[in-house]
C-alpha positions in Angstrom: -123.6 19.7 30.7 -123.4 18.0 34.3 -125.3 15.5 35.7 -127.2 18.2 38.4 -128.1 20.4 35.2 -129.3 17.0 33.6 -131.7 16.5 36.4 -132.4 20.0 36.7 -133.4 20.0 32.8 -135.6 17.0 33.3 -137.5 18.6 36.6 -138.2 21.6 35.0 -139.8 20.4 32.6 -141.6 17.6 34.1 -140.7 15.0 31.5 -141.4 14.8 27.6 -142.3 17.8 26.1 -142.4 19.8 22.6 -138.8 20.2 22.9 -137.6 17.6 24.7 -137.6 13.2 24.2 -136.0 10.4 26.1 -134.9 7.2 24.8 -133.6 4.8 27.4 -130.7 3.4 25.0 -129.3 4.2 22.0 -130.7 0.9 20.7 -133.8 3.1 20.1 -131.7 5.0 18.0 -134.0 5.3 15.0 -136.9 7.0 16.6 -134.7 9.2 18.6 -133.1 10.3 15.2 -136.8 10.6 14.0 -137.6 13.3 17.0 -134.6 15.0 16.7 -135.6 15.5 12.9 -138.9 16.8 13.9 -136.6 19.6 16.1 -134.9 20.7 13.3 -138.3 21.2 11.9 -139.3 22.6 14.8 -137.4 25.7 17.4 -134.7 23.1 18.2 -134.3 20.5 21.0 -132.6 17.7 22.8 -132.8 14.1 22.2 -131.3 12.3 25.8 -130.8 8.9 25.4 -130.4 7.0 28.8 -133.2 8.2 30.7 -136.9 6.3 30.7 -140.0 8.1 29.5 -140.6 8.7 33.5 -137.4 10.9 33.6 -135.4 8.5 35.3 -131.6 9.0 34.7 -130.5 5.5 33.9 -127.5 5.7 32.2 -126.2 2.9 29.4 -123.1 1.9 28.3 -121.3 3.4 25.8 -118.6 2.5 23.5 -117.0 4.1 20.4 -119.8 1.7 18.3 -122.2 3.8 20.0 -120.6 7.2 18.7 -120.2 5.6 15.5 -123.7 4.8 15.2 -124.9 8.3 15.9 -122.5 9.2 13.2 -124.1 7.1 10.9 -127.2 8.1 11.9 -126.8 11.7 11.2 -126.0 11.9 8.0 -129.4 10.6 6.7 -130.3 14.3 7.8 -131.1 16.0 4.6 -129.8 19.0 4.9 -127.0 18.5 6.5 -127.7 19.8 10.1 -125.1 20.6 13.3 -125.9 17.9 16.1 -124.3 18.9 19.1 -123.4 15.4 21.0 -123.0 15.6 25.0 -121.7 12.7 27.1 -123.1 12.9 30.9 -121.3 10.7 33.4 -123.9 8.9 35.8 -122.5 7.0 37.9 -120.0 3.6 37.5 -119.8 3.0 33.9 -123.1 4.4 32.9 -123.5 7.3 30.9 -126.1 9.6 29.5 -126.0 10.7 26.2 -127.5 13.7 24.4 -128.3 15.2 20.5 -129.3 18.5 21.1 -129.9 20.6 17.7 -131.1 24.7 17.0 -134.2 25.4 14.6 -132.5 24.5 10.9 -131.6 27.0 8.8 -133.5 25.9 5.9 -136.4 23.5 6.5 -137.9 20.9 6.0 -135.3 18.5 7.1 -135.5 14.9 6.4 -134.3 12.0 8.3 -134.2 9.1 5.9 -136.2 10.4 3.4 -138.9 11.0 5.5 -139.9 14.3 7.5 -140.9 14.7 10.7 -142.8 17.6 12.9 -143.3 17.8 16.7 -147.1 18.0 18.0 -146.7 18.3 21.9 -144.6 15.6 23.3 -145.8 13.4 19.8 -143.6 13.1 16.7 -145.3 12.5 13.9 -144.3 12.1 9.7 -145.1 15.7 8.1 -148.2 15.2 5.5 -147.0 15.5 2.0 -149.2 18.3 1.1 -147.5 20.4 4.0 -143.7 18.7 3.0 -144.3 20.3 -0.3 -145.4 23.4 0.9 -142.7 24.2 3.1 -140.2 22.6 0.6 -141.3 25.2 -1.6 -141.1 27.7 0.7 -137.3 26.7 1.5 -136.5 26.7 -2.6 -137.4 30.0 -2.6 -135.5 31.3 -0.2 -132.3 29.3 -1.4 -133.4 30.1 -4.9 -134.5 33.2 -5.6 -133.3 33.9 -9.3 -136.5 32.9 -11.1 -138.8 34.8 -8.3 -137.0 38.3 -8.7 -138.7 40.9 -10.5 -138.1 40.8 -14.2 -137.1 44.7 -14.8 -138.2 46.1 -17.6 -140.4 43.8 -19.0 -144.1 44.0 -19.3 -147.2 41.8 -20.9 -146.4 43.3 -24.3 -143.0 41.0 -24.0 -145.1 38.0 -23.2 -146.3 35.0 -25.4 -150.1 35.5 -25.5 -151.0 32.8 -27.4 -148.6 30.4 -25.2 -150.0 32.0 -21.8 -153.5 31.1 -23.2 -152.6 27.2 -24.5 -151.3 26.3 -20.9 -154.1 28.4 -19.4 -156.6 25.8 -21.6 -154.2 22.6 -20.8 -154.0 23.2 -17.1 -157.8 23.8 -16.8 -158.3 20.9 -19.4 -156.3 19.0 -16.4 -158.4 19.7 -13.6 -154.8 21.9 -12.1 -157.0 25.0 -12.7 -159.7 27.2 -11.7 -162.2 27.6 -14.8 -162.9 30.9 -13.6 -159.1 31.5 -14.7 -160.2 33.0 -18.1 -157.4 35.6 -19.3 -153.7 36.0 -19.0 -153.3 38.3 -16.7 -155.6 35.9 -13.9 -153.6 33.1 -15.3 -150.1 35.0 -14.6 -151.3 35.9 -10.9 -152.5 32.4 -10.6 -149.2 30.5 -11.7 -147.4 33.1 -9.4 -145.0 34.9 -11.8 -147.1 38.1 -11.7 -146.8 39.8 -8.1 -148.2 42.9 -7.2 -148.6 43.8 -11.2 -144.9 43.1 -11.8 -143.8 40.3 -13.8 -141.2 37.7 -12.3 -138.3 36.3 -14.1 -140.2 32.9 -14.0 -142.6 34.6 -16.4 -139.8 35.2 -18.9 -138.5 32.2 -19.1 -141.9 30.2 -19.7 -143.7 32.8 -21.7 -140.9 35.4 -23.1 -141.5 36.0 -26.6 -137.5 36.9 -27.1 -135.3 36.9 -23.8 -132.3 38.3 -25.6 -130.4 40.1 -24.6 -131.6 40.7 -20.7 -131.7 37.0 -20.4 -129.1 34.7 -22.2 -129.3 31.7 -20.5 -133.1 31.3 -22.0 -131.0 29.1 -24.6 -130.9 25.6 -26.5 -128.0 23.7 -28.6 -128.7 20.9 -30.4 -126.1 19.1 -32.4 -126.0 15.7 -34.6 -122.4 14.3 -34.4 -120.7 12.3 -36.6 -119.1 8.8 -34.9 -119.0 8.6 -31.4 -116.8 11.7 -30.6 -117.5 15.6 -31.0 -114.8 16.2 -34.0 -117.5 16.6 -36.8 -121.0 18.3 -37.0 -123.6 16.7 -39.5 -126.3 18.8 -38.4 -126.8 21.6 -35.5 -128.6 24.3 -34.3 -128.8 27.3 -31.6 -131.9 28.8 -30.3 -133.2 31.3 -27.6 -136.7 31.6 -26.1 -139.3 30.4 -23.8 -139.2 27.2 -22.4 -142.1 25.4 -23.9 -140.6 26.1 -27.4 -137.3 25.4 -26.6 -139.1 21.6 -25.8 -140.9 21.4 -28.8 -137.9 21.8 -30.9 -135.6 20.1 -29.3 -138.1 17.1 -29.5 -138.4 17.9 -33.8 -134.6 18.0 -34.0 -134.1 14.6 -32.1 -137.0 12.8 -33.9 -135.1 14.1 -37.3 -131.6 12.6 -36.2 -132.3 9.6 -34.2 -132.3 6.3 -36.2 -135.6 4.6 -36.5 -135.3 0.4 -36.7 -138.4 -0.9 -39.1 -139.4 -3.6 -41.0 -142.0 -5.2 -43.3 -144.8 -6.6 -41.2 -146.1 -9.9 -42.9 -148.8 -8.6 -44.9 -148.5 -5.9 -44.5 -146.6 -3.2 -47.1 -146.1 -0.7 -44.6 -143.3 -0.5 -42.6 -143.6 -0.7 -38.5 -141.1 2.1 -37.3 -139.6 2.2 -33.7 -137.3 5.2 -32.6 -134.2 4.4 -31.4 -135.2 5.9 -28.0 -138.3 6.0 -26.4 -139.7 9.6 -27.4 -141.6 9.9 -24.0 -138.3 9.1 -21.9 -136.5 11.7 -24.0 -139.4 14.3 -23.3 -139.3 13.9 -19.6 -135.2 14.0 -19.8 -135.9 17.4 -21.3 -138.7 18.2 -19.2 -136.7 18.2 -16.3 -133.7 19.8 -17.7 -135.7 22.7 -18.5 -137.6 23.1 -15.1 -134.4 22.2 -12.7 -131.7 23.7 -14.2 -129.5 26.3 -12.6 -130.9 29.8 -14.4 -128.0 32.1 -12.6 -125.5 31.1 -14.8 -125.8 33.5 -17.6 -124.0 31.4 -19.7 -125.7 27.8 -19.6 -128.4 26.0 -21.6 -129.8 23.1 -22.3 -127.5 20.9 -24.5 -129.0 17.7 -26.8 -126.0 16.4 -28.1 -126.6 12.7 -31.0 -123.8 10.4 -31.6 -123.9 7.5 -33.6 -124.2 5.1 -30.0 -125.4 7.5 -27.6 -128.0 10.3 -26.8 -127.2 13.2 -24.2 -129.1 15.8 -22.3 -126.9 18.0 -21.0 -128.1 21.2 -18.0 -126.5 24.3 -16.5 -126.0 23.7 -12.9 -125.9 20.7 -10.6 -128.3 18.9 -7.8 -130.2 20.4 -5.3 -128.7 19.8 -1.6 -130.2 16.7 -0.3 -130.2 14.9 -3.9 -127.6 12.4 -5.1 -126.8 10.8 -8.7 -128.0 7.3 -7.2 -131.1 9.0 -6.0 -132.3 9.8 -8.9 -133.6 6.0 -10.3 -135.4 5.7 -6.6 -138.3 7.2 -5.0 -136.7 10.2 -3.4 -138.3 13.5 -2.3 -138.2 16.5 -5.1 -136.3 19.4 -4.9 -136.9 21.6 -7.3 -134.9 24.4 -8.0 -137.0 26.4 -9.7 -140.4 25.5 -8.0 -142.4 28.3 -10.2 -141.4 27.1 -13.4 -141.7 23.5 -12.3 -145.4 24.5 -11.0 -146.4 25.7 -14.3 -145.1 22.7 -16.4 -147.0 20.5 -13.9 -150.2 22.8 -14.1 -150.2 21.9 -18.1 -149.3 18.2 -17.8 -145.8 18.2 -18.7 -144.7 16.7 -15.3 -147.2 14.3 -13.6 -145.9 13.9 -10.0 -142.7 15.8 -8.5 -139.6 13.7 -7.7 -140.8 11.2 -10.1 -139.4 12.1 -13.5 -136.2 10.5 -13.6 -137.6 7.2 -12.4 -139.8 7.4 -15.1 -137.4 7.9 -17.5 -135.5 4.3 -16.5 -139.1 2.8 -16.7 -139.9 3.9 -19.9 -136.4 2.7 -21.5 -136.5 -0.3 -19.7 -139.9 -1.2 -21.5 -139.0 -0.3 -25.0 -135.9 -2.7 -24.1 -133.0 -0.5 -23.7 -130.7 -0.4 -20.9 -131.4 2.2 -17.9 -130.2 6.1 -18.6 -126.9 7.0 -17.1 -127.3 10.0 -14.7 -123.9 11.8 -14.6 -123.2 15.2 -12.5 -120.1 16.6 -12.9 -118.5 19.9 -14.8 -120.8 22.3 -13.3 -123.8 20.4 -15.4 -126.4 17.0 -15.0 -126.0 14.8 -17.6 -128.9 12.4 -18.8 -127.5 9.7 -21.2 -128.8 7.0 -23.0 -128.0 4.4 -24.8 -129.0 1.6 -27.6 -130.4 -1.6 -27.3 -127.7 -4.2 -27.9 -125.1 -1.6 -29.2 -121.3 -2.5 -29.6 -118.8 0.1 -31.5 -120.5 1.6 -34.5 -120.1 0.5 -38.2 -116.3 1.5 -39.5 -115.9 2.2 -43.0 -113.4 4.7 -44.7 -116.0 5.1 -47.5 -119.0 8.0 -47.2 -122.4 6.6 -46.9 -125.1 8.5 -48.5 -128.5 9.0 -46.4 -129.8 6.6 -48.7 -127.1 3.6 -47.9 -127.5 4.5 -44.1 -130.7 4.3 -44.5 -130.7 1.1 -46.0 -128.0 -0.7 -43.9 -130.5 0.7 -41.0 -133.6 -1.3 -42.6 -131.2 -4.6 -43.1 -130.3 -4.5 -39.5 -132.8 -6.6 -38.2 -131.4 -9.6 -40.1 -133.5 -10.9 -42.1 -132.8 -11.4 -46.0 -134.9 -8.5 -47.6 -135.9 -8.4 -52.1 -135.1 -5.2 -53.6 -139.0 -4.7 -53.5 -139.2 -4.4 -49.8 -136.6 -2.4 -49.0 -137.8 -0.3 -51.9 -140.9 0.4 -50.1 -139.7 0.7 -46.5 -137.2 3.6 -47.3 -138.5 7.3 -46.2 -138.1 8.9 -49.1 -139.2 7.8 -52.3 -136.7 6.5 -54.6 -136.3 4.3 -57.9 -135.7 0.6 -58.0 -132.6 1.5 -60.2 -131.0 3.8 -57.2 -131.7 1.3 -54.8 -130.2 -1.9 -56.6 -126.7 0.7 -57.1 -126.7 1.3 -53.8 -126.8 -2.4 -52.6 -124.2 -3.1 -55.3 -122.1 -0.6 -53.5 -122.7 -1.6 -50.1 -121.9 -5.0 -51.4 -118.3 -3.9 -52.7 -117.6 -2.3 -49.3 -118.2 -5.4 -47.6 -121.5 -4.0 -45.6 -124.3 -6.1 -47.1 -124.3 -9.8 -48.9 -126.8 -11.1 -50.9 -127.8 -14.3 -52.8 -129.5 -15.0 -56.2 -130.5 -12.6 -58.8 -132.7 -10.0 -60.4 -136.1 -9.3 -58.4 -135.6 -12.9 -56.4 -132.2 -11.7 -55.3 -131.9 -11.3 -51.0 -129.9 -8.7 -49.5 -128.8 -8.7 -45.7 -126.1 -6.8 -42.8 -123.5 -8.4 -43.2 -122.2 -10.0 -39.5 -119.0 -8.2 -39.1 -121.4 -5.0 -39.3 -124.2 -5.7 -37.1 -123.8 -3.3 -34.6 -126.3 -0.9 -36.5 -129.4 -0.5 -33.7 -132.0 -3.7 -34.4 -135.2 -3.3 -34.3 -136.1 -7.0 -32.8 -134.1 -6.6 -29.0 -134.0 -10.3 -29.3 -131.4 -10.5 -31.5 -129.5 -7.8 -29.8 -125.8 -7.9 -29.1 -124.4 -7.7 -25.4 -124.3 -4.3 -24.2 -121.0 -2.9 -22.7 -121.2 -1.9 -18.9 -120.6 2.1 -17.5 -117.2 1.3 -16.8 -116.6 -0.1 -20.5 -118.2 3.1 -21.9 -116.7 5.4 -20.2 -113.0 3.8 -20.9 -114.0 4.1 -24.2 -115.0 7.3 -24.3 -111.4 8.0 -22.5 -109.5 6.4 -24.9 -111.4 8.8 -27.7 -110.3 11.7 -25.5 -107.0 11.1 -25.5 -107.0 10.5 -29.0 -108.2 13.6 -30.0 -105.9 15.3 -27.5 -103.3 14.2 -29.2 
């Protein structure tokens, strides 16, 4: 563009207008960057820095900062948009400089974080209720596997009795009409019913066996022994809708995970505390379930249990606009799967959108554990956590029975424990006999140490093997950074490769 068709531009329009904003220096930079935003939301535009809101050329110096800072500026754009950049010679050193952008392919485009519409010659922040609606709109178009017609299947392949429990929990929740009384209104409602045919969002949430049309309807669950993937103590594959596959994915964790517990004074009960906090684990699966990537025909979600770590594993990785780091910030939600996401919010299982994962670190960081990793990589997102004051698990060339583990677990909060107590804090019932062999043995492995004898005799963890999770944090070990872990974990690797 020349300077004449710069002032020919301006005249014709007779200054600021629904496509058009001036800025007289880049040093206004941030609300330029804010209207050009609002463009790309819009039928396109141009942003002309150098020129006062009269629509007098004025020209500013310009330097390779300046570019640099545009540069900068442009990638906050979320999606990534094409900015054309114009440099207009003035007059003397002065220059005019212009962002001139097309309608975006996919809106809503953020700047920021933030979105941003045009009214007139205004630009204003898009209200969240209209963000979300044309957010969903885009997800849709970008992705359109769980809104497809589901072919061949018809109400008879449905869930009834799982259609009708969210039906009562969503209107229980104030997310639904009462007058939504029977499945099929509920279907129509939730939007996986159009035009009397059933969408592939339907399947997955309310399917009563997806096999074979739809594999990827799947769950693996698997206890490990030690810290590596060599040996299975327990696991389990499963296909079928997606409020099951939650349910028993939470039964298998609570069955594996260690729980620390002790003898309140005065108590002969024993206070139990999972090893993880169950609702930061049911929101990890929450999500996994509503945002993972359904075209591959292959994936699942994975729960994988090691002796110092918990994974949830997903098929498929971030939305555009969404980064790892994003994740344990407020950031604005993408869902991939907006329909199956909608449903799980309509029956409480997800409280706001684009909060989940910060909930997650709050919930850990609470029960005193250290913040969830968030890990994308593979072709898959990766929730990890980890223990409270954990260091490299117990290591013993001798097999524990579930009874021994069980006791070592109850000794781990270091205090010196009678036969009595530990008697009465184990899960299952057992005789005083059993349990006074089993501490002998622990004893002769080194695990365990005790003083005195008979009934008055006192039993604790020995030091070298404190690692096992504690249940008071205050007594907790240091716990090793990211990088620590994860040379850890590469040194396992290797190990096993060779």
């Amino acid at each position: 563009m020349t300077l004449t068709e710069l002032q020919k531009l301006i005249a014709e329009n007779k200054g600021e207008w629904e496509r058009l904003e001036f800025k007289r220096t880049t040093g206004e930079l941030q609300g330029g960057m804010e209207t050009l935003c609002a463009f790309l939301n819009g039928t396109g535009g141009n942003v002309v820095f150098g020129v006062n809101t009269a629509g007098t050329i004025q020209g500013q110096d310009v330097s390779d900062n300046t570019f640099q800072d545009i540069a900068n500026a442009i990638r906050k754009l979320e999606p990534p948009a094409d900015v054309e950049q114009i440099r207009i010679g003035v007059g003397g050193s002065k220059e005019v400089v212009m962002l001139s952008v097309s309608q975006h392919p996919h809106p809503p485009c953020t700047f920021d974080g933030r979105a941003f519409k045009r009214v007139g010659n205004t630009t204003t922040r898009i209200p969240q209720e209209e963000y979300e609606r044309r957010l969903l709109k885009r997800t849709r178009n970008q992705y359109p596997w769980e809104g497809e017609v589901a072919e061949g299947w018809t109400i008879d392949g449905l869930d009834a009795g799982e259609i009708e429990r969210t039906l009562k929990a969503a209107v229980e929740a104030g997310r639904l009409d009462a007058t939504v009384t029977t499945p099929l209104d509920a279907l129509d409602r939730f939007h996986v019913r159009v035009d009397g045919r059933l969408l592939r969002a339907a399947v997955v949430l309310f399917g009563r066996d997806p096999m074979p049309d739809y594999p990827q309807c799947a769950l693996r669950l698997a206890r490990f022994k030690g810290t590596n993937k060599t040996e299975f103590i327990d696991q389990k594959q499963m296909h079928g809708q997606a409020f099951r596959l939650l349910d028993e994915a939470m039964t298998f964790i609570m069955r594996h995970i260690p729980v620390a517990g002790r003898i309140e004074p005065g108590k002969l009960e024993r206070t139990d505390t999972p090893l993880y906090p169950p609702l930061a684990l049911r929101e990890a699966l929450v999500n996994a379930l509503c945002h993972r990537d359904y075209v591959i025909a292959g994936g699942a979600v994975n729960v994988a249990i090691f002796d110092d770590r918990l994974e949830v594993i997903s098929s498929g990785l971030l939305p555009p606009g969404i980064t790892v780091a994003d994740l344990k910030r407020k950031h604005v939600s993408h869902p991939r799967n907006p329909l199956i996401a909608e449903v799980f919010y309509r029956r409480k299982l997800v409280e706001q959108w684009g909060r989940g994962t910060q909930k997650i670190v709050d919930w850990c960081v609470e029960a005193g554990q250290p913040e969830p990793e968030f890990e994308e990589g593979a072709g898959a997102m990766t929730v990890r956590f980890l223990p409270s004051g954990y260091h490299p698990p117990l290591r013993v060339s001798h097999d524990l029975t579930d009874r021994q583990r069980q006791i070592l677990l109850i000794l781990s909060d270091r205090q010196k424990w009678q036969v009595g107590d530990i008697l009465r804090a184990l899960k299952n019932r057992s005789g005083l006999r059993a349990v006074q062999v089993d501490l002998a043995r622990l004893r002769e492995y080194a695990l365990v140490r005790s003083s005195g004898r008979g009934g008055n005799a006192r039993w604790w963890l020995a030091e070298a093997n404190s690692g096992i999770p504690s249940a008071s944090p205050a007594h907790s070990q240091r716990t090793p950074s990211a990088s620590e872990r994860s040379e850890a974990r590469e040194k396992q690797k290797d190990k096993e490769g060779n």
